[in-house]
PyMOL Python script that loads the backbone (N, CA, C, O; Angstrom):
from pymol import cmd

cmd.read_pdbstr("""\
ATOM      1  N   UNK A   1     133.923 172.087 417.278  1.00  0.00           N
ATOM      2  CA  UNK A   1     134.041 170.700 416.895  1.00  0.00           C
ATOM      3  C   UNK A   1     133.217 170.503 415.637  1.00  0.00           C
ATOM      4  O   UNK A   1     132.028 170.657 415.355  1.00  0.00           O
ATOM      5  N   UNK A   2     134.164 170.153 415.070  1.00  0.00           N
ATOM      6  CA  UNK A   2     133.356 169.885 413.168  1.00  0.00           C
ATOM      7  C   UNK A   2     132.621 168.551 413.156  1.00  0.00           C
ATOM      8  O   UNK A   2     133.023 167.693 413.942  1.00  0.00           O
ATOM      9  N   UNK A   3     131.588 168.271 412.355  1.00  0.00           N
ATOM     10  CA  UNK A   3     130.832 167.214 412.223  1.00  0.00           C
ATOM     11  C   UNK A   3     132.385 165.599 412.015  1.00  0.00           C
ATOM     12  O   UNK A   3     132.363 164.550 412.660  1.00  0.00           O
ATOM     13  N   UNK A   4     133.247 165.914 411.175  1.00  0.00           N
ATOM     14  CA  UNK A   4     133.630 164.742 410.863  1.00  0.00           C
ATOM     15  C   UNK A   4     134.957 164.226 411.950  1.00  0.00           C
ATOM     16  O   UNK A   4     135.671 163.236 411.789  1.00  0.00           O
ATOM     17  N   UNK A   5     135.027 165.364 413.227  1.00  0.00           N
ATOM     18  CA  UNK A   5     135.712 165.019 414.491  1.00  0.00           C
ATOM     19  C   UNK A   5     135.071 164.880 415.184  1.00  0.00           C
ATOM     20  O   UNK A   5     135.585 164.876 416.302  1.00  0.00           O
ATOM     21  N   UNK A   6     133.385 164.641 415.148  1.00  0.00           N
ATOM     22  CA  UNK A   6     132.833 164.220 415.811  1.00  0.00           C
ATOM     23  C   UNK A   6     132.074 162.936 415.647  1.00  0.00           C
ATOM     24  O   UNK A   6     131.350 162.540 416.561  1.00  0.00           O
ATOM     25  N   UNK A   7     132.224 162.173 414.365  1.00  0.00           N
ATOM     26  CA  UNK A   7     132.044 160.676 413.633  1.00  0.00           C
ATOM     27  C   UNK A   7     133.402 160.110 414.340  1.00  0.00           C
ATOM     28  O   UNK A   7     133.487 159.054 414.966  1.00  0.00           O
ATOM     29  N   UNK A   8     134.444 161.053 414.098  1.00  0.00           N
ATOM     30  CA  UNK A   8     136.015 159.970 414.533  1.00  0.00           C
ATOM     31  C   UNK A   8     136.324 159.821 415.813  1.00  0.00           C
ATOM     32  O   UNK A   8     137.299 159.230 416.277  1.00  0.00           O
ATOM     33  N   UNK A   9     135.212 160.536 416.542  1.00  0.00           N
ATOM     34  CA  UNK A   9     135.816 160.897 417.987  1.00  0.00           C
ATOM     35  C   UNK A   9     134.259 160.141 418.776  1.00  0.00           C
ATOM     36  O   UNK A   9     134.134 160.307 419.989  1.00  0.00           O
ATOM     37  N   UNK A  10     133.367 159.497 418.155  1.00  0.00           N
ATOM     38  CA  UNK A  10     132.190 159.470 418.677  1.00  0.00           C
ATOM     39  C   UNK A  10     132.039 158.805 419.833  1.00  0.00           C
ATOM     40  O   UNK A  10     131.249 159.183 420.698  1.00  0.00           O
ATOM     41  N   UNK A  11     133.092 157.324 419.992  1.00  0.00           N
ATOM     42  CA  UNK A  11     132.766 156.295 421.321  1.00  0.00           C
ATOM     43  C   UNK A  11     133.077 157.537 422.512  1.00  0.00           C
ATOM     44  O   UNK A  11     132.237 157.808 423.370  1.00  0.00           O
ATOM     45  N   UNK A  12     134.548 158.311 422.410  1.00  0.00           N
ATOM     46  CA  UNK A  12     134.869 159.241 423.213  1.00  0.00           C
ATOM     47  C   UNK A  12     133.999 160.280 423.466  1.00  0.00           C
ATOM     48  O   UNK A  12     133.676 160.401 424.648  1.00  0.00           O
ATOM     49  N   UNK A  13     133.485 161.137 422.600  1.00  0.00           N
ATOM     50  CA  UNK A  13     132.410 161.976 422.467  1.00  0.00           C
ATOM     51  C   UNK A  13     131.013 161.387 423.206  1.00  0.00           C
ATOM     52  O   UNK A  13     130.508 162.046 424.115  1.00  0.00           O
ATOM     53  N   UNK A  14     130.574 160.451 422.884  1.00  0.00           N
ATOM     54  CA  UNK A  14     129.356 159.816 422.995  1.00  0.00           C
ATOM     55  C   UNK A  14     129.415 159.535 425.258  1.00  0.00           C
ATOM     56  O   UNK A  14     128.436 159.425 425.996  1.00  0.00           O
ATOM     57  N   UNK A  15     130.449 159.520 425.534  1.00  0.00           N
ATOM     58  CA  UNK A  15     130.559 158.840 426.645  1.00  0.00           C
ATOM     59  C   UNK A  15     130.338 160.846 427.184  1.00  0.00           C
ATOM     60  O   UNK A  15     129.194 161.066 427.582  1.00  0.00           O
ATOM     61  N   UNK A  16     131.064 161.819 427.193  1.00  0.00           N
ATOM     62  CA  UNK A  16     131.016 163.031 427.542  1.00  0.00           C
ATOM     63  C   UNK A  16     129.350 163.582 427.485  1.00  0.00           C
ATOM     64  O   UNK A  16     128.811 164.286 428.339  1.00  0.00           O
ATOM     65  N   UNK A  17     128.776 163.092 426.338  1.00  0.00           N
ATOM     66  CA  UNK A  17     127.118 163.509 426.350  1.00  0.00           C
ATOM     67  C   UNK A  17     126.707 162.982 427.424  1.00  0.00           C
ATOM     68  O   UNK A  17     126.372 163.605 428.431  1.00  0.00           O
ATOM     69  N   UNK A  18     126.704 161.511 427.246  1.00  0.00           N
ATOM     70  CA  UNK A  18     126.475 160.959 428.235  1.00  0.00           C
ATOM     71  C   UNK A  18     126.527 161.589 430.419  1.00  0.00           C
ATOM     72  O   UNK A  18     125.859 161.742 431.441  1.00  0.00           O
ATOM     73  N   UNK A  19     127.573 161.667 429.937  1.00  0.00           N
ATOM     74  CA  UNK A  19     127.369 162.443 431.091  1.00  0.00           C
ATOM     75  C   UNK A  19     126.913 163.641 431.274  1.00  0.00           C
ATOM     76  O   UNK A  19     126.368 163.862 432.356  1.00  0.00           O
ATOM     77  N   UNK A  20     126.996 164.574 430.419  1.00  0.00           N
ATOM     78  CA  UNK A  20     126.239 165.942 430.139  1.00  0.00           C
ATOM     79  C   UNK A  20     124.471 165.389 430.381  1.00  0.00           C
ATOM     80  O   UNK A  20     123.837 165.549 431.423  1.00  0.00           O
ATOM     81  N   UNK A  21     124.096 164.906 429.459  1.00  0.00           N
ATOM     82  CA  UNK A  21     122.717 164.955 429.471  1.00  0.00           C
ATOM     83  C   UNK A  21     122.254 163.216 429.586  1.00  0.00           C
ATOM     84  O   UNK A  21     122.072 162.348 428.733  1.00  0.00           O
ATOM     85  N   UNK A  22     122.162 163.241 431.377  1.00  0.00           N
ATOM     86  CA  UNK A  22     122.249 161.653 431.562  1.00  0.00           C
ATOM     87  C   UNK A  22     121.021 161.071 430.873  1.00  0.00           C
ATOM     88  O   UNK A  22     120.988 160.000 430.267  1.00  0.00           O
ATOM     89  N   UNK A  23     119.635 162.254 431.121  1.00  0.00           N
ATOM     90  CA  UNK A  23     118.745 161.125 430.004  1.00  0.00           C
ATOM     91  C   UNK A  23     118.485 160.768 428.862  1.00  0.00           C
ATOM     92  O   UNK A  23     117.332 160.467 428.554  1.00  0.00           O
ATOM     93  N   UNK A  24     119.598 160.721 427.903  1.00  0.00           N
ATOM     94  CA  UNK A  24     119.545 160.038 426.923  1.00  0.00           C
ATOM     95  C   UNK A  24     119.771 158.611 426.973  1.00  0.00           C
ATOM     96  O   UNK A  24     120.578 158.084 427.738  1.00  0.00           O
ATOM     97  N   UNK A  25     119.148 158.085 426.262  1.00  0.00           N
ATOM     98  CA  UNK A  25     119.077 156.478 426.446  1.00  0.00           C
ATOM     99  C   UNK A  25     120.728 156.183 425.591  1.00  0.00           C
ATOM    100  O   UNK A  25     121.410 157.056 425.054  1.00  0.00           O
ATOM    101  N   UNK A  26     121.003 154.937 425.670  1.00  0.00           N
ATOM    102  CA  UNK A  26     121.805 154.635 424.702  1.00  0.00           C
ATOM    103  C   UNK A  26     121.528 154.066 423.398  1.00  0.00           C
ATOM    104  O   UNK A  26     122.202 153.890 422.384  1.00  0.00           O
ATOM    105  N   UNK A  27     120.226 153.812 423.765  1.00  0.00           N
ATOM    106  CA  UNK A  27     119.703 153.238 422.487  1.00  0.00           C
ATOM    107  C   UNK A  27     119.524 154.728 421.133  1.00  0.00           C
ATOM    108  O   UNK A  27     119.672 154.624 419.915  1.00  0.00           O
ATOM    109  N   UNK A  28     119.264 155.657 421.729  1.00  0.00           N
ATOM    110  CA  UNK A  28     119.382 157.244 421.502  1.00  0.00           C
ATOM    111  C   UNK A  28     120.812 157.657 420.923  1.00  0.00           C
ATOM    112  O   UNK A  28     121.068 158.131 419.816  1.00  0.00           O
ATOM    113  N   UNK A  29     121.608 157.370 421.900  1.00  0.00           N
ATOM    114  CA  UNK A  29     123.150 157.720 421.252  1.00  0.00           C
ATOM    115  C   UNK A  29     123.708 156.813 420.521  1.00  0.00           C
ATOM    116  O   UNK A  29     124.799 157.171 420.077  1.00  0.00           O
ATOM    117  N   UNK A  30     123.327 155.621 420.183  1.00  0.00           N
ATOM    118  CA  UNK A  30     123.562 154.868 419.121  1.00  0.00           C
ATOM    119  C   UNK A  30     123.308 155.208 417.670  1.00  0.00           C
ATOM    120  O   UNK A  30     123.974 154.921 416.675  1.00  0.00           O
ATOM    121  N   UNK A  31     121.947 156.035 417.817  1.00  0.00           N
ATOM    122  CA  UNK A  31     121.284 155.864 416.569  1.00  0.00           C
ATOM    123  C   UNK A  31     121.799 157.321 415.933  1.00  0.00           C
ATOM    124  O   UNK A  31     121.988 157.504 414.731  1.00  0.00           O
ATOM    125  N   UNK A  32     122.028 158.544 417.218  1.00  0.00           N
ATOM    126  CA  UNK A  32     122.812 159.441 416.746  1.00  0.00           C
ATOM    127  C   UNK A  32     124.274 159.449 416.090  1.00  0.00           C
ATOM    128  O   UNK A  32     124.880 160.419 415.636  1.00  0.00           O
ATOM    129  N   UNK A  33     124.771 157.810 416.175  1.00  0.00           N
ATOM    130  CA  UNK A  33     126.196 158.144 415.574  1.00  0.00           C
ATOM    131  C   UNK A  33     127.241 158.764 415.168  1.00  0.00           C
ATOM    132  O   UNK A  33     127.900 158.699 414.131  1.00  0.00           O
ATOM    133  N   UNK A  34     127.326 159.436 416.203  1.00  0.00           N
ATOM    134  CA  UNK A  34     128.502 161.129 415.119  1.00  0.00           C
ATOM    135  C   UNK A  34     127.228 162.153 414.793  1.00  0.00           C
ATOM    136  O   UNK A  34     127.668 163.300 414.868  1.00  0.00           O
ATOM    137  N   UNK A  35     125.966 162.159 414.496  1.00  0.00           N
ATOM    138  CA  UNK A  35     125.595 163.255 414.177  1.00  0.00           C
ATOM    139  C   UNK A  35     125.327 164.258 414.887  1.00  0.00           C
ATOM    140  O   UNK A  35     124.152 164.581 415.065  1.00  0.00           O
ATOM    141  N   UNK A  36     126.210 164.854 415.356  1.00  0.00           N
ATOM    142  CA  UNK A  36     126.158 166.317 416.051  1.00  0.00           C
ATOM    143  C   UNK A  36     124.843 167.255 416.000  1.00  0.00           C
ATOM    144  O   UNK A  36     124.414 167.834 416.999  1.00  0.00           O
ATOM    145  N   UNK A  37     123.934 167.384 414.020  1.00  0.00           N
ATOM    146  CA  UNK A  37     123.107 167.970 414.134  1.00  0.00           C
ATOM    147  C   UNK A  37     121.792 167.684 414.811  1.00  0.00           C
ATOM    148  O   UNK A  37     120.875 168.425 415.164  1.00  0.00           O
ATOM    149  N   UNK A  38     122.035 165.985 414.907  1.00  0.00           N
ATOM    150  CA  UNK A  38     120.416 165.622 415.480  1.00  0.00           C
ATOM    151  C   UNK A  38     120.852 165.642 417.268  1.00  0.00           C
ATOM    152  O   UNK A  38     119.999 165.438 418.132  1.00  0.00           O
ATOM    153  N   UNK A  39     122.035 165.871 417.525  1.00  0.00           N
ATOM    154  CA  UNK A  39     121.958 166.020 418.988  1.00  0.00           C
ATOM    155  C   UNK A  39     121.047 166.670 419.777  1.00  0.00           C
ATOM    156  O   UNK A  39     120.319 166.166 420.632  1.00  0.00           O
ATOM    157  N   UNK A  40     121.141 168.029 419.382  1.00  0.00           N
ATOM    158  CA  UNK A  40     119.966 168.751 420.019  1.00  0.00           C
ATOM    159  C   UNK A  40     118.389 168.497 419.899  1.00  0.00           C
ATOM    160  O   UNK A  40     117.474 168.968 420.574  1.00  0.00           O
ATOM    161  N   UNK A  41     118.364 167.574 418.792  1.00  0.00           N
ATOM    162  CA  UNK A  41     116.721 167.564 418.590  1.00  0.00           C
ATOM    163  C   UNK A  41     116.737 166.267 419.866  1.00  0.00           C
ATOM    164  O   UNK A  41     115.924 166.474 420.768  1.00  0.00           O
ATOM    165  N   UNK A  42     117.602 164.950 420.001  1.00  0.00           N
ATOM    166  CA  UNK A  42     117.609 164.159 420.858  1.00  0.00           C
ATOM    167  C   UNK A  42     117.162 164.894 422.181  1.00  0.00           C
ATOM    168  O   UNK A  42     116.283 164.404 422.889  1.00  0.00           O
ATOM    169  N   UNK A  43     117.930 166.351 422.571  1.00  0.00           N
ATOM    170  CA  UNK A  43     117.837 166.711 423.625  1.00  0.00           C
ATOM    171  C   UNK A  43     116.687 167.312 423.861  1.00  0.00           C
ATOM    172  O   UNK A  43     115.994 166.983 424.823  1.00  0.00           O
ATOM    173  N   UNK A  44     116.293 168.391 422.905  1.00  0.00           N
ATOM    174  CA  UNK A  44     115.230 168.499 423.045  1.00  0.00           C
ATOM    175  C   UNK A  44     114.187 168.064 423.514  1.00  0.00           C
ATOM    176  O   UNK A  44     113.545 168.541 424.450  1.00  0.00           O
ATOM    177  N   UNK A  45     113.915 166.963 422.779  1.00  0.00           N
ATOM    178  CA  UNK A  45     112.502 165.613 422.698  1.00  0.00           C
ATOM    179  C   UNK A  45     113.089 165.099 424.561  1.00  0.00           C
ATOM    180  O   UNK A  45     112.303 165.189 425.504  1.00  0.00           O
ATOM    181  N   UNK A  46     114.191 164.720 424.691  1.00  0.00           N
ATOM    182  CA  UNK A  46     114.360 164.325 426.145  1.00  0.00           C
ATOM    183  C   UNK A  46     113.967 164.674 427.180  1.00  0.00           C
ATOM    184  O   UNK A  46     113.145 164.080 427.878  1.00  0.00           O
ATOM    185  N   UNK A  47     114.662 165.976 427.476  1.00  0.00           N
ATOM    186  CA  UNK A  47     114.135 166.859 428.376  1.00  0.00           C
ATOM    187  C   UNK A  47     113.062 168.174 428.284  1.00  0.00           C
ATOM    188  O   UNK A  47     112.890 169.038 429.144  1.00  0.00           O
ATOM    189  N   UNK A  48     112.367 168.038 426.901  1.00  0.00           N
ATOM    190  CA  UNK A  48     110.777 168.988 426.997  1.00  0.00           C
ATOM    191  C   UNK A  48     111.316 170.389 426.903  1.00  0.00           C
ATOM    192  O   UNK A  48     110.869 171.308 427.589  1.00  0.00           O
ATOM    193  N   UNK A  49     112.368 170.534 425.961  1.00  0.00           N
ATOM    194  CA  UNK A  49     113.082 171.945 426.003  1.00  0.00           C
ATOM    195  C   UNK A  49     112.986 172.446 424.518  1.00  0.00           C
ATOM    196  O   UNK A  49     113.098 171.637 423.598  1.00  0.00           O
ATOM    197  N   UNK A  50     112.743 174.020 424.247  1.00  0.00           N
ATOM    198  CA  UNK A  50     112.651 174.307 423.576  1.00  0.00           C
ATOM    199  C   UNK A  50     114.067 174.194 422.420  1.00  0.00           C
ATOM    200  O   UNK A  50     115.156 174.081 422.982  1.00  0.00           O
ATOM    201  N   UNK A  51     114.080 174.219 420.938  1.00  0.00           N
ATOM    202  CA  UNK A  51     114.865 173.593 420.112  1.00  0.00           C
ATOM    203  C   UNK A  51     116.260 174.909 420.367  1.00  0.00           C
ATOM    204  O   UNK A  51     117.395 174.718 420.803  1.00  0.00           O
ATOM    205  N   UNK A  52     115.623 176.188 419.910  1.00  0.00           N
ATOM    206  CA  UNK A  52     117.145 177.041 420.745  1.00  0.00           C
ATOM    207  C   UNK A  52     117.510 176.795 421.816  1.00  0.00           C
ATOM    208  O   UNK A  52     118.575 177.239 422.245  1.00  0.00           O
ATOM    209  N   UNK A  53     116.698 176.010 422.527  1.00  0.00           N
ATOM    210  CA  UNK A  53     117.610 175.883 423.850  1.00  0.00           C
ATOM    211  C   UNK A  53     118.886 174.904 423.659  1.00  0.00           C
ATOM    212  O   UNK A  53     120.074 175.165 423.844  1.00  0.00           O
ATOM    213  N   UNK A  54     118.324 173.784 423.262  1.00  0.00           N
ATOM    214  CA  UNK A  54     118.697 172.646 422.974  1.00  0.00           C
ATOM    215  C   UNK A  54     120.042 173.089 422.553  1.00  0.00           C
ATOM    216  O   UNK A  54     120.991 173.053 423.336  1.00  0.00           O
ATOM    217  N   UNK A  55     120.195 173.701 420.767  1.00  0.00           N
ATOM    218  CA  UNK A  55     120.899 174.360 420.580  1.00  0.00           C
ATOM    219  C   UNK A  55     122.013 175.209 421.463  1.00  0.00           C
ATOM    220  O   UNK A  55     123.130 174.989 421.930  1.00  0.00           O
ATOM    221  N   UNK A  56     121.442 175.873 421.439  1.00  0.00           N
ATOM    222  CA  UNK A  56     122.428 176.562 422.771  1.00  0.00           C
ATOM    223  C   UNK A  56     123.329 175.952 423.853  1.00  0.00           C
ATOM    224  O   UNK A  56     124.346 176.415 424.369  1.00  0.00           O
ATOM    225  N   UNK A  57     122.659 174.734 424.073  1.00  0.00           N
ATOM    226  CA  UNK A  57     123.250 173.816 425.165  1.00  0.00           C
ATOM    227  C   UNK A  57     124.262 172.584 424.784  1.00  0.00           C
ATOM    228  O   UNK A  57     125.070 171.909 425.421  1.00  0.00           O
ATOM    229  N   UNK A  58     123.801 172.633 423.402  1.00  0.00           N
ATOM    230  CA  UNK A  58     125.182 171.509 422.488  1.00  0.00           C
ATOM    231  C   UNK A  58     126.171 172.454 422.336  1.00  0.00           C
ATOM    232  O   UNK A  58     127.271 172.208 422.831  1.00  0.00           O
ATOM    233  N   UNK A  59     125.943 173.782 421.580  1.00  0.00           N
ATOM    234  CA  UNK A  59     127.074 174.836 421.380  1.00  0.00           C
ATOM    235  C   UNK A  59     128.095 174.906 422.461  1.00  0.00           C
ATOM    236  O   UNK A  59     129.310 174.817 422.287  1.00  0.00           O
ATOM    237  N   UNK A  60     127.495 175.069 423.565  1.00  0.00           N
ATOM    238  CA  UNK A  60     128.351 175.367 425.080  1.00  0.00           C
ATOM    239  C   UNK A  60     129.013 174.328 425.114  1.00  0.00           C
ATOM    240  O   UNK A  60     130.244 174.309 425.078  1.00  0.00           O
ATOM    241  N   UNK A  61     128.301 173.360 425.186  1.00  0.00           N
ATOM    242  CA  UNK A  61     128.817 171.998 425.603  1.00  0.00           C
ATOM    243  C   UNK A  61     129.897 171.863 424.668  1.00  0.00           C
ATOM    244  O   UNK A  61     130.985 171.663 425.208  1.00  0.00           O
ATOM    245  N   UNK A  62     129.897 171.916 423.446  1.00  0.00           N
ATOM    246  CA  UNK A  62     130.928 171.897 422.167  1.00  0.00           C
ATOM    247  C   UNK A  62     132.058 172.797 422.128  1.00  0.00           C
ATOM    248  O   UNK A  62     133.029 172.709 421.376  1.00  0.00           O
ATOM    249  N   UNK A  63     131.817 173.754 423.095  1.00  0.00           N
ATOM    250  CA  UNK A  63     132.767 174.835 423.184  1.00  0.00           C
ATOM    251  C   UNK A  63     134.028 174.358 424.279  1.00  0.00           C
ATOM    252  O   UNK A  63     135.225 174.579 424.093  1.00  0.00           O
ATOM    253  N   UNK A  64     133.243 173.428 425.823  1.00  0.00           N
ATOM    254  CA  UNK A  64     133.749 173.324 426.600  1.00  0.00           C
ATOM    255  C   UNK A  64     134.806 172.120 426.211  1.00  0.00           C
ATOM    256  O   UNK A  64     135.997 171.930 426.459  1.00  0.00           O
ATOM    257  N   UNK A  65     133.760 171.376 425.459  1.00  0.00           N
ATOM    258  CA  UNK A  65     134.664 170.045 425.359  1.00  0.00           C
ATOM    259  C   UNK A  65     134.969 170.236 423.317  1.00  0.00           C
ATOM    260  O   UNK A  65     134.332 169.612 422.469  1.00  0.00           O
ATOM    261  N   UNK A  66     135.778 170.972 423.114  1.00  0.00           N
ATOM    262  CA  UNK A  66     136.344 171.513 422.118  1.00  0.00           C
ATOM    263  C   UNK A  66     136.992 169.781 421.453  1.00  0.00           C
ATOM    264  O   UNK A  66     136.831 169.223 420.368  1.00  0.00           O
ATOM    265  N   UNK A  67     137.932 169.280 423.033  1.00  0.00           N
ATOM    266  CA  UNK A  67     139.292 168.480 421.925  1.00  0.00           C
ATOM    267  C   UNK A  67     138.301 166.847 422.771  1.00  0.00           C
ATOM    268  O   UNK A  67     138.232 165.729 422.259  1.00  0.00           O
ATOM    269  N   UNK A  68     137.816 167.189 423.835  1.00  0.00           N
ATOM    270  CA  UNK A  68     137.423 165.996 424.648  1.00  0.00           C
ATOM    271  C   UNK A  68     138.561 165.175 424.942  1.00  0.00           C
ATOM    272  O   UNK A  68     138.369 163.970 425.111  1.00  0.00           O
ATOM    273  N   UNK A  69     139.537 165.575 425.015  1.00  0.00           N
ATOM    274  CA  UNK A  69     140.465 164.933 425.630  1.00  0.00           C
ATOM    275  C   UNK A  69     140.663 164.954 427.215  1.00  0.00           C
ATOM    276  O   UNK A  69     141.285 164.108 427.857  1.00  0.00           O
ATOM    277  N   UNK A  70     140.002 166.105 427.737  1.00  0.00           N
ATOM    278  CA  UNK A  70     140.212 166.196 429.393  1.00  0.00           C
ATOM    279  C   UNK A  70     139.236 165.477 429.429  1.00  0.00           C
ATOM    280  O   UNK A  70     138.366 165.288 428.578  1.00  0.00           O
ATOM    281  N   UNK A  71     139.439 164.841 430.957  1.00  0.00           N
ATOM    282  CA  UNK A  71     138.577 164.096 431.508  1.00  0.00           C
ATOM    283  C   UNK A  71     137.586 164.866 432.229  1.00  0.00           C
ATOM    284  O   UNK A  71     136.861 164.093 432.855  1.00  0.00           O
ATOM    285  N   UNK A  72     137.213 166.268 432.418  1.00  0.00           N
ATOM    286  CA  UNK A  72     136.527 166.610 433.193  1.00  0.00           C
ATOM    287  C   UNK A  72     136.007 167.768 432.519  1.00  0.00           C
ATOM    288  O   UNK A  72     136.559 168.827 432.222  1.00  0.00           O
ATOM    289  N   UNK A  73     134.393 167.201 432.270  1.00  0.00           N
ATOM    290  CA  UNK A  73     133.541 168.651 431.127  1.00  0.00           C
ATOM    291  C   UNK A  73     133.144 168.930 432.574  1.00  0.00           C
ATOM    292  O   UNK A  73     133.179 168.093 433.476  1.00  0.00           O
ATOM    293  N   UNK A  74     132.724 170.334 432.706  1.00  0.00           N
ATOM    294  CA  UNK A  74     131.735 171.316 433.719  1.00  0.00           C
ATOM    295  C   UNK A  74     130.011 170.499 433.281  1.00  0.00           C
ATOM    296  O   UNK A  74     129.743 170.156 432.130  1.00  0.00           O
ATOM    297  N   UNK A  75     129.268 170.365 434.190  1.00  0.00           N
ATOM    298  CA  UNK A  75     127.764 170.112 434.111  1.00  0.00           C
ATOM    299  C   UNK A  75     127.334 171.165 434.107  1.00  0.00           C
ATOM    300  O   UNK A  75     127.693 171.974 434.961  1.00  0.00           O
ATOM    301  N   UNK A  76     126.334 171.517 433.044  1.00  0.00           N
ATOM    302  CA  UNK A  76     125.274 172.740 433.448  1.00  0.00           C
ATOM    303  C   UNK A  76     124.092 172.412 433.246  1.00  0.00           C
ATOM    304  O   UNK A  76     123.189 173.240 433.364  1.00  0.00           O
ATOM    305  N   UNK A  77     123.878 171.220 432.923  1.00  0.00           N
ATOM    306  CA  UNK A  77     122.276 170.817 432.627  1.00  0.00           C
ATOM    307  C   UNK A  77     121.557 169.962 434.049  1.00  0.00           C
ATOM    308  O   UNK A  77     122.388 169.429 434.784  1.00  0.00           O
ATOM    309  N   UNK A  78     120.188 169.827 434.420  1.00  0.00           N
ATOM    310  CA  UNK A  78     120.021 169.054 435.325  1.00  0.00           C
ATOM    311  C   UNK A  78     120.035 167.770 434.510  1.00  0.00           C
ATOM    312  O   UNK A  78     119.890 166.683 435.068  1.00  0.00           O
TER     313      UNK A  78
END
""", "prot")
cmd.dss("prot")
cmd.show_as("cartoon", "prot")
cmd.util.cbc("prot")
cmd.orient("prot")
C-alpha cells in the first residue's frame, strides 16, 4: 500500500488500524491523516515497543490489508 492509497483510502484505512491497534486514540489517528510513515512511530510511543518492531507490525499489517476492502484483517497485536 503506497502512501497516496493510503491519504485516498484513509476514513477506510483509519477504521482497520483502529481495530488492529485499539490503543490509539482518535485524536492520534486524526492527526496521522494518511501518513502511513508516522504510523509506526504512533505505535510505537503507544504501546512501549521498540521502532523495528513497530515497523514490522505496520508492514504485516499493510501486507494483510493490501486493498482493505475485506471486512476481516487477522489481529496479531494485543
Amino acid at each position: 500500500m503506497n502512501s497516496d492509497t493510503l491519504k485516498g483510502d484513509w476514513k477506510k484505512f483509519k477504521g482497520k488500524v483502529k481495530e488492529q491497534w485499539g490503543k490509539l486514540t482518535d485524536d492520534e489517528l486524526e492527526r496521522l491523516e494518511g501518513r502511513g510513515d508516522q504510523l509506526a512511530g504512533a505505535i510505537q510511543k503507544r504501546y512501549g515497543i521498540a521502532k523495528e518492531e513497530a515497523e514490522r507490525q505496520v508492514k504485516e499489517f499493510e501486507k494483510r490489508c493490501s486493498s482493505c476492502d475485506d471486512s476481516t484483517v487477522e489481529r496479531s497485536v494485543p
